[in-house]
Backbone as CSV, one residue per row, in Angstrom:
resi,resn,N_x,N_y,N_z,CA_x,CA_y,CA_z,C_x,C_y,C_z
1,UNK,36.007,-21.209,32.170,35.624,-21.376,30.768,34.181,-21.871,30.662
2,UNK,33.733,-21.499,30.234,31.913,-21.431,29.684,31.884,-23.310,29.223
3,UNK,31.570,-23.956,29.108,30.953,-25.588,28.423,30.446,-25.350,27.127
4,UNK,30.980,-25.523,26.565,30.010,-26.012,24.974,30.244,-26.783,24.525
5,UNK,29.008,-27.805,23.793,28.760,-29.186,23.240,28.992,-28.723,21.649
6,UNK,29.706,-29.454,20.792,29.277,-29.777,19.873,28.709,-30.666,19.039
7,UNK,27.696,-30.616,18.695,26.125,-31.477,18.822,26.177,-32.039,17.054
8,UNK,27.059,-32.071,16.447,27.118,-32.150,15.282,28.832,-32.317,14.337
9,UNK,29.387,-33.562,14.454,30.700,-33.124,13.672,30.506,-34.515,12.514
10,UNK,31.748,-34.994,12.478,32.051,-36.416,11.406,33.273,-36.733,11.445
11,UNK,33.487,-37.701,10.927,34.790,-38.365,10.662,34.792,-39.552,10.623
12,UNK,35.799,-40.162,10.156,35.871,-41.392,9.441,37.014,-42.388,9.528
13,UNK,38.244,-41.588,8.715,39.727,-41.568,8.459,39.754,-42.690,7.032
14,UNK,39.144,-42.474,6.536,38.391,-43.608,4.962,39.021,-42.588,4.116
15,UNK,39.633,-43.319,3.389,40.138,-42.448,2.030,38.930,-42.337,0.918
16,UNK,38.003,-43.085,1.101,36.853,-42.568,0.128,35.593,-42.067,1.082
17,UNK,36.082,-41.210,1.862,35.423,-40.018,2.341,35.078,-38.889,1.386
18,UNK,33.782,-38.616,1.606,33.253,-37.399,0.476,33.515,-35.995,1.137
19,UNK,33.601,-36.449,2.111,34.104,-34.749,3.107,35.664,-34.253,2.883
20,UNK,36.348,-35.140,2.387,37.518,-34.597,2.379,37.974,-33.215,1.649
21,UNK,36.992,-33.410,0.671,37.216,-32.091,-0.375,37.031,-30.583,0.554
22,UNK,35.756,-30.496,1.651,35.740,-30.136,2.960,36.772,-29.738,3.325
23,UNK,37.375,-30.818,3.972,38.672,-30.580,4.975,39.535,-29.721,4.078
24,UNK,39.889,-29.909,2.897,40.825,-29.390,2.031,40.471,-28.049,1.950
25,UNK,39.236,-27.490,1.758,38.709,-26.281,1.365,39.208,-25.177,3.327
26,UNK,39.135,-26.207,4.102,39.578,-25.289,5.505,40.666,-25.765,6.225
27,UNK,41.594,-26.398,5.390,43.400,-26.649,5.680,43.126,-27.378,6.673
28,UNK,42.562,-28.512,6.719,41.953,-29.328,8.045,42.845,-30.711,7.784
29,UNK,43.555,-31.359,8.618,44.295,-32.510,8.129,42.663,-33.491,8.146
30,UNK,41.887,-32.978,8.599,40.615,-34.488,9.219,40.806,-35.662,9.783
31,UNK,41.345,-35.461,10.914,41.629,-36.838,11.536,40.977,-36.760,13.148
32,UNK,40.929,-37.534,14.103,40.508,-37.553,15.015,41.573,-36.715,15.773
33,UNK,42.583,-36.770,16.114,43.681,-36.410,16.956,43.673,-34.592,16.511
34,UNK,43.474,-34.288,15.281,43.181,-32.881,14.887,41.666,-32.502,15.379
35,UNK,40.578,-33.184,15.183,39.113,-32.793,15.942,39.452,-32.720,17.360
36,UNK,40.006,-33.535,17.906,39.916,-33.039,19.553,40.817,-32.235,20.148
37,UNK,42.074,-32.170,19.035,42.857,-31.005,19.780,41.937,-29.549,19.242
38,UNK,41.292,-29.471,18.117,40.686,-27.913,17.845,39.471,-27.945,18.785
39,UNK,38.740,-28.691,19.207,37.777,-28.763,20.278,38.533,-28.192,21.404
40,UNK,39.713,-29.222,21.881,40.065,-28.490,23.152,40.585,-26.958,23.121
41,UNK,41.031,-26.205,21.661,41.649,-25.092,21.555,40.487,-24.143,21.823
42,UNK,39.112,-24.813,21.044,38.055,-23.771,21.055,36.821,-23.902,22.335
43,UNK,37.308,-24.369,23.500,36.753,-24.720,24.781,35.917,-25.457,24.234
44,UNK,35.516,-25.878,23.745,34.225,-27.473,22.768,34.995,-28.820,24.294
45,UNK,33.620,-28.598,25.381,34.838,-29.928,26.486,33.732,-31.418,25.932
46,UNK,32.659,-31.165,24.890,32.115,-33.018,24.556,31.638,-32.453,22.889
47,UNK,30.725,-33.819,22.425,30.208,-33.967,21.243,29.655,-34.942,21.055
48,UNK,28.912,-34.706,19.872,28.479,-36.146,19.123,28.948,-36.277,17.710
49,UNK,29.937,-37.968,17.658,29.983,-38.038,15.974,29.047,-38.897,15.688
50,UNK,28.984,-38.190,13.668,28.091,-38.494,13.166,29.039,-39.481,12.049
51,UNK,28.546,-40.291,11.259,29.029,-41.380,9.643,28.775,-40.179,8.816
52,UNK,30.208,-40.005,8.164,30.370,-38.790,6.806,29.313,-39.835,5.579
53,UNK,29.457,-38.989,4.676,29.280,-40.586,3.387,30.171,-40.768,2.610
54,UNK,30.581,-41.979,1.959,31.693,-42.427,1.467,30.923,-42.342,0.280
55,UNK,31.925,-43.154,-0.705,31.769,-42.930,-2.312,31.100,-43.993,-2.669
56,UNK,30.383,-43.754,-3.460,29.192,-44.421,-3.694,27.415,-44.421,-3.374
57,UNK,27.683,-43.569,-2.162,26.639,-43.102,-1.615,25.601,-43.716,-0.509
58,UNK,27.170,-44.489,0.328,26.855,-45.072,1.632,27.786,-44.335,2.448
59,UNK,27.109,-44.312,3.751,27.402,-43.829,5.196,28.785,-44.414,5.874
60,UNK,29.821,-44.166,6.265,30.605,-45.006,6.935,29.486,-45.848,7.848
61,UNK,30.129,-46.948,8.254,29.197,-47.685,9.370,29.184,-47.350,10.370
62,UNK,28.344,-47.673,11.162,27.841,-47.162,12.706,29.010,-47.977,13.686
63,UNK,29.339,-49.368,13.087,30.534,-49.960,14.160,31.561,-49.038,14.299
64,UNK,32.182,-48.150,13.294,33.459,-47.656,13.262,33.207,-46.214,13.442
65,UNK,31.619,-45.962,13.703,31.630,-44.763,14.773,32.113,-44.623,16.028
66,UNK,30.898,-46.251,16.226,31.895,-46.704,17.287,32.784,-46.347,18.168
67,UNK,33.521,-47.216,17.138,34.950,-47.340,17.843,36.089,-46.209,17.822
68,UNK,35.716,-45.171,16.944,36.242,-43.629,16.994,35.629,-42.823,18.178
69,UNK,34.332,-42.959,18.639,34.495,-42.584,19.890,34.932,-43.091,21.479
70,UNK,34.617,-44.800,20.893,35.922,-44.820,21.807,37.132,-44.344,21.965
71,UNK,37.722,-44.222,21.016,39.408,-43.631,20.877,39.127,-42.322,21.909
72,UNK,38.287,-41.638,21.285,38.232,-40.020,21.983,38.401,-40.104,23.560
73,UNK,38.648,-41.008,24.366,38.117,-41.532,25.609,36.903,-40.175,26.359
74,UNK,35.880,-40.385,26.172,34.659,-39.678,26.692,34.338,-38.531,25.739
75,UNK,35.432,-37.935,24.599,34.956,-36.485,24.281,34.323,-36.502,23.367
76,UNK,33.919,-37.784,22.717,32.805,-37.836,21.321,31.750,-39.143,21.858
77,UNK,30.764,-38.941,21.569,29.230,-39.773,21.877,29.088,-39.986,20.273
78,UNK,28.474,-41.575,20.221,28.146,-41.995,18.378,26.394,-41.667,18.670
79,UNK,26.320,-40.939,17.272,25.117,-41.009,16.387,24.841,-42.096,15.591
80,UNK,23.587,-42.841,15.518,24.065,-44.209,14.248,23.101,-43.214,13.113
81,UNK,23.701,-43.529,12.549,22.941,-43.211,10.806,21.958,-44.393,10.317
82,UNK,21.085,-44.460,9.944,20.165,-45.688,9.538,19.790,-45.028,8.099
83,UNK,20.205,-45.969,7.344,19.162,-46.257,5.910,18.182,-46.465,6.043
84,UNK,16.872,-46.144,4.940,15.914,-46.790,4.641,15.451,-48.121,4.272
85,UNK,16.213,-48.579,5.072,15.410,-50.473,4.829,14.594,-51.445,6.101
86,UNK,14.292,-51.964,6.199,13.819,-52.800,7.246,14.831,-53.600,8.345
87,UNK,16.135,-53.835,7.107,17.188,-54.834,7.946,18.342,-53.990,8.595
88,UNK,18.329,-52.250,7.674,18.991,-51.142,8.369,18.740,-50.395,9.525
89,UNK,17.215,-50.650,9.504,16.611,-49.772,11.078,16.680,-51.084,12.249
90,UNK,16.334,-52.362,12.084,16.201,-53.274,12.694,17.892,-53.414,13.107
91,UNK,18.963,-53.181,12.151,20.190,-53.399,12.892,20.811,-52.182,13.791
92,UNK,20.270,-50.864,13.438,20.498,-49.647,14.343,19.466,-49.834,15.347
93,UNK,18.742,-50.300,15.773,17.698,-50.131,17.070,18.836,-51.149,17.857
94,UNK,19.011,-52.306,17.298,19.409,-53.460,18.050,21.213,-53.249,18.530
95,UNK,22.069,-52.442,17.665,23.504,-51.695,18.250,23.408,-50.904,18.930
96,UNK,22.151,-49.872,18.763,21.361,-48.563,19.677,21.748,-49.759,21.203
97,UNK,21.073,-50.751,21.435,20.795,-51.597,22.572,21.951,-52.422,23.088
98,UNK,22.625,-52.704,21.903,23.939,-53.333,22.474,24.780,-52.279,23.090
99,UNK,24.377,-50.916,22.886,25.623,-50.002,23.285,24.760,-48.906,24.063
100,UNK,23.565,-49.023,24.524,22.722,-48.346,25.511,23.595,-46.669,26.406
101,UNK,24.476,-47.658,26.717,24.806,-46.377,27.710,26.001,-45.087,26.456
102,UNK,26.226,-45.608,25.488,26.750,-44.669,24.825,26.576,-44.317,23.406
103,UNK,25.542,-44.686,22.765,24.603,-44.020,21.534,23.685,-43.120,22.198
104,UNK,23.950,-41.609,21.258,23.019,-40.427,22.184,22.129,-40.284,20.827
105,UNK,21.490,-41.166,19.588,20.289,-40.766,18.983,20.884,-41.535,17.439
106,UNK,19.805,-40.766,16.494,19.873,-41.479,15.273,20.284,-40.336,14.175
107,UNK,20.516,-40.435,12.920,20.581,-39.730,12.026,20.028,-40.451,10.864
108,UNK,19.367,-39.172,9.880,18.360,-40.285,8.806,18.851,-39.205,7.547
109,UNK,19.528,-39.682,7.021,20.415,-38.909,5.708,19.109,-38.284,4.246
110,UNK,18.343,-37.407,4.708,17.549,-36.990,4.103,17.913,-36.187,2.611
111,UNK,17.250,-36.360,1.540,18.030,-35.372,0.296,19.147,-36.398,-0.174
112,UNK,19.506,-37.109,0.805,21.226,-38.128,-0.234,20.303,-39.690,-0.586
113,UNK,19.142,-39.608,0.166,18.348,-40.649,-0.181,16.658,-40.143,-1.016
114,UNK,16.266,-40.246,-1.665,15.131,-40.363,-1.976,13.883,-41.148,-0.729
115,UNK,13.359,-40.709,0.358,13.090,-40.561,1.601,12.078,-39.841,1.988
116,UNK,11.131,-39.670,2.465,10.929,-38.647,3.103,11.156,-38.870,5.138
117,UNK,11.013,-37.874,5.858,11.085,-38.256,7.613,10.190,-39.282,7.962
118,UNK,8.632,-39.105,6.946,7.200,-39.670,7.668,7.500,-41.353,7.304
119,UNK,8.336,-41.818,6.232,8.397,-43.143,5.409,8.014,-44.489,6.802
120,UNK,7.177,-44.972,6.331,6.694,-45.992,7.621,7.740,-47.292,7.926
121,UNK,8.803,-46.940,6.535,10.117,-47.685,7.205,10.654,-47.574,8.075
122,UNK,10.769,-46.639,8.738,11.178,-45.829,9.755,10.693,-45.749,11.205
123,UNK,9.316,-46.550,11.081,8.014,-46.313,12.238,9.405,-47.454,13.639
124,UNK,9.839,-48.470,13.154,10.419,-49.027,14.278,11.512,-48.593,15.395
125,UNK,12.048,-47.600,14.193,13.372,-46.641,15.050,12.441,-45.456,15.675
126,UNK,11.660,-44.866,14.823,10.803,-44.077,15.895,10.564,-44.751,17.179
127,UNK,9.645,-45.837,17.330,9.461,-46.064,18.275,10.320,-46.674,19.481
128,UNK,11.459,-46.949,18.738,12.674,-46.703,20.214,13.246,-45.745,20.900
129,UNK,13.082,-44.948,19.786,13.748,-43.926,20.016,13.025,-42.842,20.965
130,UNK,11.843,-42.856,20.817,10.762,-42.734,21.568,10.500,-43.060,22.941
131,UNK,11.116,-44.079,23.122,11.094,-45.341,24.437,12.385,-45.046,25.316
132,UNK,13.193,-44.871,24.399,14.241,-44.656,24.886,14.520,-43.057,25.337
133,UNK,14.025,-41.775,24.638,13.907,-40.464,24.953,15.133,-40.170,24.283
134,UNK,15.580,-40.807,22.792,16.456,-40.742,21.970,15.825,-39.695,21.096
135,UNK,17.092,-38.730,20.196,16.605,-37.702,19.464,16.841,-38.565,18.166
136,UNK,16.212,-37.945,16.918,16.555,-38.234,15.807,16.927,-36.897,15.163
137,UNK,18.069,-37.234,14.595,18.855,-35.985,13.393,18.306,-36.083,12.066
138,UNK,18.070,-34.831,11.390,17.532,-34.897,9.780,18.462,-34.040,9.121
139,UNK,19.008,-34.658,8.035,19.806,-33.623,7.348,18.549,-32.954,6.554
140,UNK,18.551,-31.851,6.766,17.513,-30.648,5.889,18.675,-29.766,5.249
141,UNK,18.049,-29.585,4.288,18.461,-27.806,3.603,19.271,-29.073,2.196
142,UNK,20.371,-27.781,1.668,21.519,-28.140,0.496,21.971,-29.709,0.884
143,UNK,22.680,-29.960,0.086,23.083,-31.325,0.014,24.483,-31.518,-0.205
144,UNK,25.356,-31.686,-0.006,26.858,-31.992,-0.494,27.073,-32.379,-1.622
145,UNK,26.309,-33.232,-2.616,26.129,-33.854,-3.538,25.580,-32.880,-4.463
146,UNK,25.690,-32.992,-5.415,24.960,-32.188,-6.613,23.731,-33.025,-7.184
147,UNK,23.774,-34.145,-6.907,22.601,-35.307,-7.311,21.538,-35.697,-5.873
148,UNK,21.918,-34.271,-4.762,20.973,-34.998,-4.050,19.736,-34.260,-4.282
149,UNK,18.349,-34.665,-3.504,16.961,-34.367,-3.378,16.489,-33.374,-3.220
150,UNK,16.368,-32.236,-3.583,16.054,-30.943,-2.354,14.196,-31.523,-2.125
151,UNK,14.259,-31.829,-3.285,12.184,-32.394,-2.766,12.430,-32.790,-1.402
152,UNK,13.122,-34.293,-1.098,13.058,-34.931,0.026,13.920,-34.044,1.561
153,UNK,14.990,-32.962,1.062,15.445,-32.165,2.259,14.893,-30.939,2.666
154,UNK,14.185,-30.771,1.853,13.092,-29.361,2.115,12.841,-29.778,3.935
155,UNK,13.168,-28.542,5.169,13.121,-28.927,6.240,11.334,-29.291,6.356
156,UNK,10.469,-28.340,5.510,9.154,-28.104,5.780,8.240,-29.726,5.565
157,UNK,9.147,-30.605,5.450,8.646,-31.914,5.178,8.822,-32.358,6.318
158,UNK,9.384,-31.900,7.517,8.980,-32.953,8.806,8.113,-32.502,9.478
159,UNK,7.652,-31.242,8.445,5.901,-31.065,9.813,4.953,-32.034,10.172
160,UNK,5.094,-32.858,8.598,3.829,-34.057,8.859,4.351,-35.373,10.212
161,UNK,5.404,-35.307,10.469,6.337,-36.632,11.098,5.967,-35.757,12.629
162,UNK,6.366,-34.333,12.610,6.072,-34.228,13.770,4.595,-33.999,14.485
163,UNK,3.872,-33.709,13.164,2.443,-33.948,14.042,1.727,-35.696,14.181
164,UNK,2.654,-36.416,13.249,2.353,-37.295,13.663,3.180,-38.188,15.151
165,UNK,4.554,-37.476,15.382,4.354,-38.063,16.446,5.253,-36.741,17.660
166,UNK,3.937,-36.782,18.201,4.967,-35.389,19.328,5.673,-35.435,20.385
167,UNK,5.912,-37.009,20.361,6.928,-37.639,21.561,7.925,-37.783,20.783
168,UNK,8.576,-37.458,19.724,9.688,-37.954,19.228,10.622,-36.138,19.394
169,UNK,11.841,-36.294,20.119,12.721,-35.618,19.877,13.372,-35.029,18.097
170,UNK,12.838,-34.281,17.518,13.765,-34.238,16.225,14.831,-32.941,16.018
171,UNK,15.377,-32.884,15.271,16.496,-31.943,14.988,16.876,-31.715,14.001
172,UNK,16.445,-30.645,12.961,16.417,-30.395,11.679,18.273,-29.673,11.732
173,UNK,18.979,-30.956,10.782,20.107,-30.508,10.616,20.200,-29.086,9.726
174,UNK,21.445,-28.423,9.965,22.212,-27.213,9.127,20.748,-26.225,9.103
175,UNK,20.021,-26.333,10.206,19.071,-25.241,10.315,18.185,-25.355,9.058
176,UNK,18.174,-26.050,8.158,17.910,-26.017,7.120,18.245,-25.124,5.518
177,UNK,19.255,-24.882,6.009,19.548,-23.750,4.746,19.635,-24.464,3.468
178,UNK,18.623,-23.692,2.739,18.658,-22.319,2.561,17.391,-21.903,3.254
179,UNK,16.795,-22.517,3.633,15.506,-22.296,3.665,15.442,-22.206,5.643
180,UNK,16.112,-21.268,5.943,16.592,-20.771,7.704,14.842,-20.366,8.351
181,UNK,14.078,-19.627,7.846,12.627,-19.142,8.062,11.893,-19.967,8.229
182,UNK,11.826,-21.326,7.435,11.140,-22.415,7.316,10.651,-23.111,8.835
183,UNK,12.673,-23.348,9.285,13.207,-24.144,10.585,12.364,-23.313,11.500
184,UNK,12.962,-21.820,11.450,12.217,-20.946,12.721,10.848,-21.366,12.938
185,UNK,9.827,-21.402,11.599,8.810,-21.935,11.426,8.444,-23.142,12.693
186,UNK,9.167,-24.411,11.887,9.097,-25.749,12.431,9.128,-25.788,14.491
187,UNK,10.493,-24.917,14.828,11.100,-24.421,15.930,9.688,-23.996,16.941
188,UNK,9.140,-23.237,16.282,8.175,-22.086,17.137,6.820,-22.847,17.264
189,UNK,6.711,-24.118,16.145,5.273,-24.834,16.058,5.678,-25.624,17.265
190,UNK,6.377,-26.305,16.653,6.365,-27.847,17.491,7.506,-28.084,18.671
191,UNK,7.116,-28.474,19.695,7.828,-28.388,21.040,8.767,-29.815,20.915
192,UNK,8.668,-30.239,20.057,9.794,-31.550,19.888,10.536,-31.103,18.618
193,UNK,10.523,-30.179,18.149,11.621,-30.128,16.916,12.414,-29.137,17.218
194,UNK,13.977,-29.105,17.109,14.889,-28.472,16.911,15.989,-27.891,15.778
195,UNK,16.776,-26.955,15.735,17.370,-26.779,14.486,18.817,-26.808,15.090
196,UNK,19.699,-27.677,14.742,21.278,-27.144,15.035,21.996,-26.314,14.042
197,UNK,22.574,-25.639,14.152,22.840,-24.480,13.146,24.873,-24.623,12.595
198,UNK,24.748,-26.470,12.694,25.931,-26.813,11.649,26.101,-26.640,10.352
199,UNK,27.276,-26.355,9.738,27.759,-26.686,8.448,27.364,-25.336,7.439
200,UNK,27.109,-24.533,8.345,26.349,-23.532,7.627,27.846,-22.573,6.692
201,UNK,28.725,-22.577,7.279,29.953,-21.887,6.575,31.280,-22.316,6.162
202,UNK,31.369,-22.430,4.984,33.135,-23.211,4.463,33.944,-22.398,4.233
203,UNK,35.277,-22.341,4.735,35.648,-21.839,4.339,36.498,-22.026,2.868
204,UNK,37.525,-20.638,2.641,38.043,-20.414,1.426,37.409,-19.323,0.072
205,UNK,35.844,-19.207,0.506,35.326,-18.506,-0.306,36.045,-16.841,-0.263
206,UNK,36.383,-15.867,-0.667,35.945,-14.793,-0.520,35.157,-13.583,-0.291
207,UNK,33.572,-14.590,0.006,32.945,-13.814,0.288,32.407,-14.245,1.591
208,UNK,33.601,-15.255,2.658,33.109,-16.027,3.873,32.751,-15.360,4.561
209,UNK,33.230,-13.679,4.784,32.884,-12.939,5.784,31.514,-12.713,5.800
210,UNK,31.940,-12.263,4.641,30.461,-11.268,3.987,29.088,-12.304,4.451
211,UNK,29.101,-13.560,4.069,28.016,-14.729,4.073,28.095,-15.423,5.643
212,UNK,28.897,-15.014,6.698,28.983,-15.317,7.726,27.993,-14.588,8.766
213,UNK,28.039,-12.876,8.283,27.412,-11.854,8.528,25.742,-11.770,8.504
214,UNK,25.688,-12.017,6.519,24.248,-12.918,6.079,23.645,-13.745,6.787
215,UNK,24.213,-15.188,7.580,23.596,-16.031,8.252,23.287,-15.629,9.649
216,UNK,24.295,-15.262,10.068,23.973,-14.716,11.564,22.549,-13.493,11.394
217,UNK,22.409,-12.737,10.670,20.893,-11.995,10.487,20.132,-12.865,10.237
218,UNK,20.104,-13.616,9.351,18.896,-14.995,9.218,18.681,-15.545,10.392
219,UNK,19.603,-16.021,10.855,19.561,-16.883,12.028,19.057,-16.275,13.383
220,UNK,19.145,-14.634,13.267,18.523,-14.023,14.756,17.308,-14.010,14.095
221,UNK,16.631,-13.592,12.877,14.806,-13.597,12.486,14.237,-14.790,12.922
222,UNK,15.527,-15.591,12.706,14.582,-17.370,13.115,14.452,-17.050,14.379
223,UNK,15.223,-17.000,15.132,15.323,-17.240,16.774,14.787,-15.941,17.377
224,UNK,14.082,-14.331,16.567,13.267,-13.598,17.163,11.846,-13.887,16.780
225,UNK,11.530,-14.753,15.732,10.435,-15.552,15.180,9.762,-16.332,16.364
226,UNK,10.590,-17.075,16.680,10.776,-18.256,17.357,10.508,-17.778,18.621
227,UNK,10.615,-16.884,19.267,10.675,-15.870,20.681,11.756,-16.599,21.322
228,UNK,12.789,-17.055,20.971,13.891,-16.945,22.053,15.092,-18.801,20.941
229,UNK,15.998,-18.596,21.490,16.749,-19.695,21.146,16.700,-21.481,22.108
230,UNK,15.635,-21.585,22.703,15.674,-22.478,23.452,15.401,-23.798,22.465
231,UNK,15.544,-23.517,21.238,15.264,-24.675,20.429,16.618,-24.469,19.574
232,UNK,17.405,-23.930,19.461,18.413,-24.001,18.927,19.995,-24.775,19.369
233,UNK,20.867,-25.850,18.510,21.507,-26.440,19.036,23.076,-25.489,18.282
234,UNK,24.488,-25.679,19.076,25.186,-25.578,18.249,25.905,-26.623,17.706
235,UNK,26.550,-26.511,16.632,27.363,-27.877,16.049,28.659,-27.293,14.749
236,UNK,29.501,-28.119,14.787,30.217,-27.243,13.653,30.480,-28.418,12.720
237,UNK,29.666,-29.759,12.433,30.063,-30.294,11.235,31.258,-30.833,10.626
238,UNK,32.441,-30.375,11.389,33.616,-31.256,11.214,33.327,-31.972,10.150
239,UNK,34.481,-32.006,9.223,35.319,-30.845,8.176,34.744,-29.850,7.671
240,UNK,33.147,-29.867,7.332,32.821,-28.848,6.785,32.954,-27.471,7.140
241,UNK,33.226,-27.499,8.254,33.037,-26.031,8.690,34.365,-26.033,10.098
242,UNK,35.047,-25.547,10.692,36.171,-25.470,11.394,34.840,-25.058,12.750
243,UNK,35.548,-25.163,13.750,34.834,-24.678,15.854,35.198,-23.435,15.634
244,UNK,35.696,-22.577,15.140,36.275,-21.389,15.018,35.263,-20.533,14.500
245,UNK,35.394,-20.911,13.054,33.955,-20.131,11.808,32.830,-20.674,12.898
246,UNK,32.525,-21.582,13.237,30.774,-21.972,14.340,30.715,-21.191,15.246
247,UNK,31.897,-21.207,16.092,31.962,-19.940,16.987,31.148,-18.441,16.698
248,UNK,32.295,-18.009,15.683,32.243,-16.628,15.230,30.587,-16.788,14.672
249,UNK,30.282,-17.291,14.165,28.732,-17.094,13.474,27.835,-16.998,14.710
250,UNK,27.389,-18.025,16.054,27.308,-17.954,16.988,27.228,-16.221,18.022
251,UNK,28.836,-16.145,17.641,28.981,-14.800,18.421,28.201,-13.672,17.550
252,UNK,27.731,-13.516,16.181,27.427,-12.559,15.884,25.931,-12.156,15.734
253,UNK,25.471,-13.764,16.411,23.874,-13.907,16.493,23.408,-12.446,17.526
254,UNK,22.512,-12.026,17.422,22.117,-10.502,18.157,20.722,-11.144,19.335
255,UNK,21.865,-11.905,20.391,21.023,-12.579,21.481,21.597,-12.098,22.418
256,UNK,20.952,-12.658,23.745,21.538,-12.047,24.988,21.934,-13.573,25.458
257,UNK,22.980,-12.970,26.892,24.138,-13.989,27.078,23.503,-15.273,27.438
258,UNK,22.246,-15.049,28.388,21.260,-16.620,28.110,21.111,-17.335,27.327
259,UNK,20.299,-16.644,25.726,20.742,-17.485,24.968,21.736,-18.233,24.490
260,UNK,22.753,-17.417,24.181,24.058,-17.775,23.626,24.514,-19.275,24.189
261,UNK,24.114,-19.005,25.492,24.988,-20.248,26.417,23.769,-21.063,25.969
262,UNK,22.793,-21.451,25.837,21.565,-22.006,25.436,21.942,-22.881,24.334
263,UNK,21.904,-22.366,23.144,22.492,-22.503,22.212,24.259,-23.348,22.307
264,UNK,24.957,-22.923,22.814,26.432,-23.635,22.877,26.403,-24.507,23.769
265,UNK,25.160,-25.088,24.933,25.180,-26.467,25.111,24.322,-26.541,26.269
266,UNK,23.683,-25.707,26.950,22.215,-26.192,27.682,21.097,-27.045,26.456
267,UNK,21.293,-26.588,25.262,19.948,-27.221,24.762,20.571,-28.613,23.942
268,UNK,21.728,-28.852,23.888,22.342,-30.105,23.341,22.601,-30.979,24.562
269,UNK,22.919,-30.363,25.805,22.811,-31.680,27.041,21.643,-32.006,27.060
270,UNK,20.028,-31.563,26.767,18.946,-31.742,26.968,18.150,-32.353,25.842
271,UNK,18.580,-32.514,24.808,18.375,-33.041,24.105,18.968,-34.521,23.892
272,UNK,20.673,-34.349,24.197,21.041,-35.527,23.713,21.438,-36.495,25.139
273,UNK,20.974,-35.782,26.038,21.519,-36.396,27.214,22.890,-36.352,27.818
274,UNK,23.795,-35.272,27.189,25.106,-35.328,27.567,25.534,-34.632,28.758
């Protein structure tokens, strides 16, 4: 069986989870014991979880990422999520350190915050993250929310972050959609930015096929733009999107078998260290 990482899921088990509506839309119970048995169904043998957002328009916490990947025993690695504050980055650098050998990077909830990547709130987790050869995650593109930012998730806003710093690992979440050309863009400039190509499909629609088809052509212009997929991660976003639909979108990308495997987890062990 081939290895593939998935570089991108969530979970919680919080009844004021905003993803649930998610899970509901792809008959997903959302629980941990359901993520790792569909991982193990869809050969997915690691991962990284990420903090869904709860109601109100905070992140589950980074402790009870935690401790959900502990449960997984080895098959999920925590992402911490950091707010924009001084006492939020200062407490994710310093759990980053209490838990060294098993935090694989950061996530910075772009578009659900009024934010931009470059915000000099931010300059301290850069620079661990930096030190450490930690990636940082950006949610780019649509928003879950109907009240979030597209000003602040536009992916084309971390060009300035990455020319300002080209030692920092980044990773423009959900490829950025809508805006997929942009990422290829970002991908092909800068040798520290990446796109993982989560969350891109829900199901239940009727036209899932049809728009499954759509992305996978977007997604090969990026990556023939780009001259090859070595900047591309896979991830399936758990609940939003099932290992199945990530798969199939994946398989219909018009790459050769190098890439493919590239993409499903040479470029997520190398990035996230797994």
């Amino acid at each position: 069986m081939p290895r593939i990482i998935d570089a991108h899921a969530h979970l919680s088990e919080h009844l004021q989870d905003e993803l649930i509506p998610y899970a509901a839309l792809n008959g997903l119970k959302y629980s941990l014991d359901e993520l790792l048995r569909l991982m193990d169904e869809s050969g997915i043998t690691s991962g990284v979880l990420l903090s869904p957002p709860l109601r109100g328009g905070i992140p589950l916490p980074n402790e009870r990422i935690l401790e959900l990947c502990r449960r997984s025993e080895g098959m999920l690695s925590p992402i911490l999520t950091v707010e924009p504050s001084a006492e939020n980055v200062a407490n994710a650098v310093q759990l980053a350190k209490n838990n060294r050998a098993d935090v694989k990077g950061f996530k910075i909830r772009l578009g659900y915050l009024k934010v931009f990547a470059d915000d000099p709130i931010y300059d301290a987790l850069y620079a661990y993250a930096e030190s450490e050869d930690l990636p940082v995650m950006f949610h780019t593109g649509d928003t879950a929310s109907h009240t979030g930012s597209l000003v602040h998730s536009h992916p084309l806003t971390l060009d300035r972050l990455a020319n300002a710093r080209s030692g920092l690992k980044m990773v423009a979440c959900h490829f950025g959609n809508p805006w997929i050309p942009d990422v290829g863009e970002l991908i092909y400039k800068h040798p520290n930015v990446y796109g993982d190509v989560s969350g891109l499909i829900v199901g239940g629609s009727k036209y899932t096929i049809g728009y499954l088809d759509s992305l996978a052509e977007q997604l090969t212009r990026a990556i023939y733009f780009a001259g090859g997929a070595e900047k591309v991660i896979f991830g399936t976003d758990y609940p939003v999107s099932t290992p199945a639909l990530s798969l199939d979108l994946v398989g219909k990308l018009k790459i050769d078998a190098e890439d493919a495997e590239r993409i499903l987890w040479k470029n997520a062990a190398k990035v996230f260290g797994i």
